[in-house]
Biopython code that builds the backbone (N, CA, C, O; Angstrom):
import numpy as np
from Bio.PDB.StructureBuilder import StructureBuilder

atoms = [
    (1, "UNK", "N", (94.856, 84.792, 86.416)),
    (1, "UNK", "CA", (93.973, 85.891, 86.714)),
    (1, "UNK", "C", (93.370, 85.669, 88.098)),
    (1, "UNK", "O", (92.803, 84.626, 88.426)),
    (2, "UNK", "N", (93.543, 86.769, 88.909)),
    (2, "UNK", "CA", (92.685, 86.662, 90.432)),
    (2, "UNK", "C", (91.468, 87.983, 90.295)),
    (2, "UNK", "O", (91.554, 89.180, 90.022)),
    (3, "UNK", "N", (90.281, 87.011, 90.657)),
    (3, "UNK", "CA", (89.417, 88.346, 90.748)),
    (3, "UNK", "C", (88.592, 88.014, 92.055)),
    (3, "UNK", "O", (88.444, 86.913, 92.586)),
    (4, "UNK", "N", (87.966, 89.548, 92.537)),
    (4, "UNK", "CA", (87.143, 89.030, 94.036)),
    (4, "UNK", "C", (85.728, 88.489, 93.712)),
    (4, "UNK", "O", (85.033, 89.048, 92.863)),
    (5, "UNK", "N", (85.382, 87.599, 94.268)),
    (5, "UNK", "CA", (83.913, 87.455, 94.265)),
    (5, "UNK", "C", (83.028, 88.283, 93.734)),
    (5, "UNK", "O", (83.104, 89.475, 94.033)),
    (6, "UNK", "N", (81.711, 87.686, 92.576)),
    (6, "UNK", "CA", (80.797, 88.807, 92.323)),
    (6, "UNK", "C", (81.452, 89.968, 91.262)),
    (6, "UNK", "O", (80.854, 90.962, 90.849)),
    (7, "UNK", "N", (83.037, 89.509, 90.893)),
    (7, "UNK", "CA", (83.049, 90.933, 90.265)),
    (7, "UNK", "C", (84.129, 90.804, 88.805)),
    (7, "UNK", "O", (85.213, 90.221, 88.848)),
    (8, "UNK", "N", (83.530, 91.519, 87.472)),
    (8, "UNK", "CA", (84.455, 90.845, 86.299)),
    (8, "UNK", "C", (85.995, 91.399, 86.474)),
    (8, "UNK", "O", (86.921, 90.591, 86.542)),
    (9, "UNK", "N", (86.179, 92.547, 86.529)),
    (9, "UNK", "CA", (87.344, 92.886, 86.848)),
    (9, "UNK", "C", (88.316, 92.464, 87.748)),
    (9, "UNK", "O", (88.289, 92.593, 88.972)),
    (10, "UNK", "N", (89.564, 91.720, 86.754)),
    (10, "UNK", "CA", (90.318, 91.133, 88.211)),
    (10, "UNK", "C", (91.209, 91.626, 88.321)),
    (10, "UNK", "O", (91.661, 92.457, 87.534)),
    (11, "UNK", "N", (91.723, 91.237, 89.361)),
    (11, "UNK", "CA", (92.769, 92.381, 90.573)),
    (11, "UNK", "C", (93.709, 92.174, 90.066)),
    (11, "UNK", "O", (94.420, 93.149, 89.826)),
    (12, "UNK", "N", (94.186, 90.801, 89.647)),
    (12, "UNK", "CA", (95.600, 90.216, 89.696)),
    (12, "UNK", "C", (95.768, 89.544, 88.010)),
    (12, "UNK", "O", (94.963, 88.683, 87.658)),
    (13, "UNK", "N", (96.612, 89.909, 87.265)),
    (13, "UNK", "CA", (96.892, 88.964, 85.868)),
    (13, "UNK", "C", (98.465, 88.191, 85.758)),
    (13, "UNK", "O", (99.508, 88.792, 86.015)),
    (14, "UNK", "N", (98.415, 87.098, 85.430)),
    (14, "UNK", "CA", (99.788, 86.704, 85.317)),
    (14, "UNK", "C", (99.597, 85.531, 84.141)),
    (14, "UNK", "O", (98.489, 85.123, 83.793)),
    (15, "UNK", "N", (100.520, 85.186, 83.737)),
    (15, "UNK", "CA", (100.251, 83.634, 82.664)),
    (15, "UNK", "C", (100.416, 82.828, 83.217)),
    (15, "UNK", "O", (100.146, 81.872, 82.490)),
    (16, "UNK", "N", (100.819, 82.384, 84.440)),
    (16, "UNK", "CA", (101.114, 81.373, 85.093)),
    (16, "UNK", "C", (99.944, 80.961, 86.472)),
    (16, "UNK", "O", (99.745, 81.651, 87.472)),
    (17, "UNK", "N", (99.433, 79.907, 86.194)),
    (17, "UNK", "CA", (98.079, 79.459, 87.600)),
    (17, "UNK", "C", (98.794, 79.104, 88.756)),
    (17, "UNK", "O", (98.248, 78.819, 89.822)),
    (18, "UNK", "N", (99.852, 79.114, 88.589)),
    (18, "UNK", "CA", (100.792, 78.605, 89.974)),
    (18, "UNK", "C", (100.854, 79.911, 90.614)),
    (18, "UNK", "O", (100.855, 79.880, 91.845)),
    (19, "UNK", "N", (100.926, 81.458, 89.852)),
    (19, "UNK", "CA", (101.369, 82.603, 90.581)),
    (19, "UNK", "C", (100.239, 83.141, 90.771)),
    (19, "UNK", "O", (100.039, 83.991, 91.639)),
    (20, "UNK", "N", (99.572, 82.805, 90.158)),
    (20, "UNK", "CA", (97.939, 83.707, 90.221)),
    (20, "UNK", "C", (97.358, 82.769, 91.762)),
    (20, "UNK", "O", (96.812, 83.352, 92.699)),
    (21, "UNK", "N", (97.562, 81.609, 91.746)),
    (21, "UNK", "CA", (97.193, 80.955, 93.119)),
    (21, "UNK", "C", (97.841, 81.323, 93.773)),
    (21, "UNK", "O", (97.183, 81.752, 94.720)),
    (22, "UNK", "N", (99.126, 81.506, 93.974)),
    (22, "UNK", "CA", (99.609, 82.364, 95.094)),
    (22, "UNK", "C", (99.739, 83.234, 95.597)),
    (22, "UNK", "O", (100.189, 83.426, 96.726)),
    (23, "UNK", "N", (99.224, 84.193, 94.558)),
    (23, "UNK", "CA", (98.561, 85.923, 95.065)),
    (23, "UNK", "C", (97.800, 85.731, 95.782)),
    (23, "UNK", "O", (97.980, 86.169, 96.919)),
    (24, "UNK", "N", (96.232, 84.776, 95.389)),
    (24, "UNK", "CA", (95.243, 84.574, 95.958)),
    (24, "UNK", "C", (95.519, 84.262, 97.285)),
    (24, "UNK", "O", (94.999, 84.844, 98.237)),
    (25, "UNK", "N", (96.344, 83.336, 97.371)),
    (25, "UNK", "CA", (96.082, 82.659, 98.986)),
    (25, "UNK", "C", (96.792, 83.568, 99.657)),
    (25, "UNK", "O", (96.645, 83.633, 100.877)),
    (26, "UNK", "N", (97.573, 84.322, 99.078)),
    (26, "UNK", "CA", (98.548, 85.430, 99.939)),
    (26, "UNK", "C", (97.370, 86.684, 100.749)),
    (26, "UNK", "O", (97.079, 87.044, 101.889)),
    (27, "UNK", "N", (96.955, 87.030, 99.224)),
    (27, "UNK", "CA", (95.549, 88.280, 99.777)),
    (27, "UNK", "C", (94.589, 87.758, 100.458)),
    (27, "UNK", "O", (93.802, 88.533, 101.002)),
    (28, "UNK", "N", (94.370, 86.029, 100.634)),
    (28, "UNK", "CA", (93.108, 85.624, 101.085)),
    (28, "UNK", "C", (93.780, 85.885, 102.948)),
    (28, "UNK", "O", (93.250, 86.550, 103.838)),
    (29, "UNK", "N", (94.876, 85.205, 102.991)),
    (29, "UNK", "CA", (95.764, 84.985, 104.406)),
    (29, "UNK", "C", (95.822, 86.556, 105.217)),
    (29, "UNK", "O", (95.622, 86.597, 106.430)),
    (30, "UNK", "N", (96.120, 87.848, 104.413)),
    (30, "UNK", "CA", (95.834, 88.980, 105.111)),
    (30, "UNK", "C", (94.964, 89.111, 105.021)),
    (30, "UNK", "O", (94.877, 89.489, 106.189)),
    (31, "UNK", "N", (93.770, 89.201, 104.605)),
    (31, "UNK", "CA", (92.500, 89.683, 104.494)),
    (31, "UNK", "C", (91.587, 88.493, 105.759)),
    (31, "UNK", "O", (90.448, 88.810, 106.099)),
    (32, "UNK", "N", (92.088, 87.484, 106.207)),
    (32, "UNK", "CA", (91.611, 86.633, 106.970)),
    (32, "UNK", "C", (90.297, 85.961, 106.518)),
    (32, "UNK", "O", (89.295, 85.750, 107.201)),
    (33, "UNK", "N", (90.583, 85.586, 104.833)),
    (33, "UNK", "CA", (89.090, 85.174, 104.024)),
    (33, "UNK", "C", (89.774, 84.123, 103.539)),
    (33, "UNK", "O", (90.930, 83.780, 103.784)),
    (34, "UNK", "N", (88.747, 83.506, 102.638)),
    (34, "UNK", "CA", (89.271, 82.008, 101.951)),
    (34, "UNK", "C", (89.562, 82.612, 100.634)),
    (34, "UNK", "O", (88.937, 83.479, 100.023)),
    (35, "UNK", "N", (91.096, 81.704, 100.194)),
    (35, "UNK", "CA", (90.957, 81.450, 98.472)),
    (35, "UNK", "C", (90.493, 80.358, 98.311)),
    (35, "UNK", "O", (90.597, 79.328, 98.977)),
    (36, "UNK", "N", (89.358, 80.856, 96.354)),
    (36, "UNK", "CA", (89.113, 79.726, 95.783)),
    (36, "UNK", "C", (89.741, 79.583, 94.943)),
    (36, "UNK", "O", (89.421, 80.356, 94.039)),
    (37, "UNK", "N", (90.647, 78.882, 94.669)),
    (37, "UNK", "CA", (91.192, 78.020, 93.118)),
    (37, "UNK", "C", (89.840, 77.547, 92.179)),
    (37, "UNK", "O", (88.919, 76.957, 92.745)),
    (38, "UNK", "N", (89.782, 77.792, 90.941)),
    (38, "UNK", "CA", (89.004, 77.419, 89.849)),
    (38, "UNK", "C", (89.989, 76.939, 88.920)),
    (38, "UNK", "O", (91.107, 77.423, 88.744)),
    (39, "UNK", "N", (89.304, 75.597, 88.133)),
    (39, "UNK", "CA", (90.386, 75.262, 87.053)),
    (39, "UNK", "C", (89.708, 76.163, 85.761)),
    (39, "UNK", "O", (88.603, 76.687, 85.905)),
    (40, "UNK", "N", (90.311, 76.262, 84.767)),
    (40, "UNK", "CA", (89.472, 77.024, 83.602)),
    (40, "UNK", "C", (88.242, 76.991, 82.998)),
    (40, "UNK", "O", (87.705, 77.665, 82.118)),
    (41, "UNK", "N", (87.756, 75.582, 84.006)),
    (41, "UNK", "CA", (86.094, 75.873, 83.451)),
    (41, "UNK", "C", (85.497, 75.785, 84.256)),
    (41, "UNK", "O", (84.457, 75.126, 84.227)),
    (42, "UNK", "N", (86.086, 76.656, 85.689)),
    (42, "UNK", "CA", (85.387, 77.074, 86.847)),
    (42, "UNK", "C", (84.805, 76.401, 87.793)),
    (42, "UNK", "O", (84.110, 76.932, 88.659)),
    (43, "UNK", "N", (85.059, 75.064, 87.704)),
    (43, "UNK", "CA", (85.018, 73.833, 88.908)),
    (43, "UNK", "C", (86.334, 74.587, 89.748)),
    (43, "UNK", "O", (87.333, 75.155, 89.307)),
    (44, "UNK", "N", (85.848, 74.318, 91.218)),
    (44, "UNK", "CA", (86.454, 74.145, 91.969)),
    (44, "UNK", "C", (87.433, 73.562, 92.297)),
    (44, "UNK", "O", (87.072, 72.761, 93.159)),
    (45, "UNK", "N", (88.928, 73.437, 92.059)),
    (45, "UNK", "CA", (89.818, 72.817, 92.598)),
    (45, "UNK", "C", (90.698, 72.839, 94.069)),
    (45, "UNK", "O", (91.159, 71.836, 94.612)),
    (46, "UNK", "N", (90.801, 74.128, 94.529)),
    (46, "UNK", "CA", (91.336, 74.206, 95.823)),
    (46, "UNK", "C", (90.930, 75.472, 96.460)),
    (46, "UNK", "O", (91.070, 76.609, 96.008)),
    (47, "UNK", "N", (90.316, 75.040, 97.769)),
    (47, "UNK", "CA", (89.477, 76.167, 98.969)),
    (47, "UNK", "C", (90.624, 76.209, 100.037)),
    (47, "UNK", "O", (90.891, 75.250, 100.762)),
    (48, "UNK", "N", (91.231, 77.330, 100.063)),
    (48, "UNK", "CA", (91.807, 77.284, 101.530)),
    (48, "UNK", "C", (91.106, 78.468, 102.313)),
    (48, "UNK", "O", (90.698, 79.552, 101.897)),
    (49, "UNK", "N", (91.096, 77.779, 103.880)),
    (49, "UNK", "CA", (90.848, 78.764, 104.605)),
    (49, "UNK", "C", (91.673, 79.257, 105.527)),
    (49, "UNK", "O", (92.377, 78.689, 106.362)),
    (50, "UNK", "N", (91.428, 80.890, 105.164)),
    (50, "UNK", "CA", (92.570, 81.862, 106.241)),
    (50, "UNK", "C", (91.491, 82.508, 107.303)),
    (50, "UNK", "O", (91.802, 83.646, 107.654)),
    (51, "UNK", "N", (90.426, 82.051, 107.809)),
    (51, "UNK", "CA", (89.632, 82.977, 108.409)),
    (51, "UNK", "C", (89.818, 83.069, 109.593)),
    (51, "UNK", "O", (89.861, 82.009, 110.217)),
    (52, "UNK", "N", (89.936, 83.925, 110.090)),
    (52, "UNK", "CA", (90.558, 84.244, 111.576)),
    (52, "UNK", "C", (89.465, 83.624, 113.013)),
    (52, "UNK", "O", (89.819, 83.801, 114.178)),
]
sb = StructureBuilder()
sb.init_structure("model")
sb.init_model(0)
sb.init_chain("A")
sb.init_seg("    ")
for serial, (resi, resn, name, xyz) in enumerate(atoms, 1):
    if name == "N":
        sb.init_residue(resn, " ", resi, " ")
    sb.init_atom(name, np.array(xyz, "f"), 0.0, 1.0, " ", f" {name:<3s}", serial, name[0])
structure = sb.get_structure()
């Protein structure tokens, strides 16, 4: 599941955290923002930054 910041509805659903992270960093890379990776109990696992 990918959702934006601040908001319950998410953008993106898949069963797999490998594809759902790679939506993210894909939309984070055009959008010139960071993805956050969360593991399922919402710790932080991986920040990348795309910010221009």
């Amino acid at each position: 599941m990918r959702k934006k910041e601040r908001e319950d509805k998410p953008v993106f659903i898949t069963d797999s955290k490998s594809k759902a992270a790679d939506e993210a960093n894909r939309l984070a890379k055009e959008a010139g923002t960071i993805a956050i990776i969360h593991s399922e109990h919402g710790k932080i696992e991986e920040q990348n930054n795309y910010e221009k």
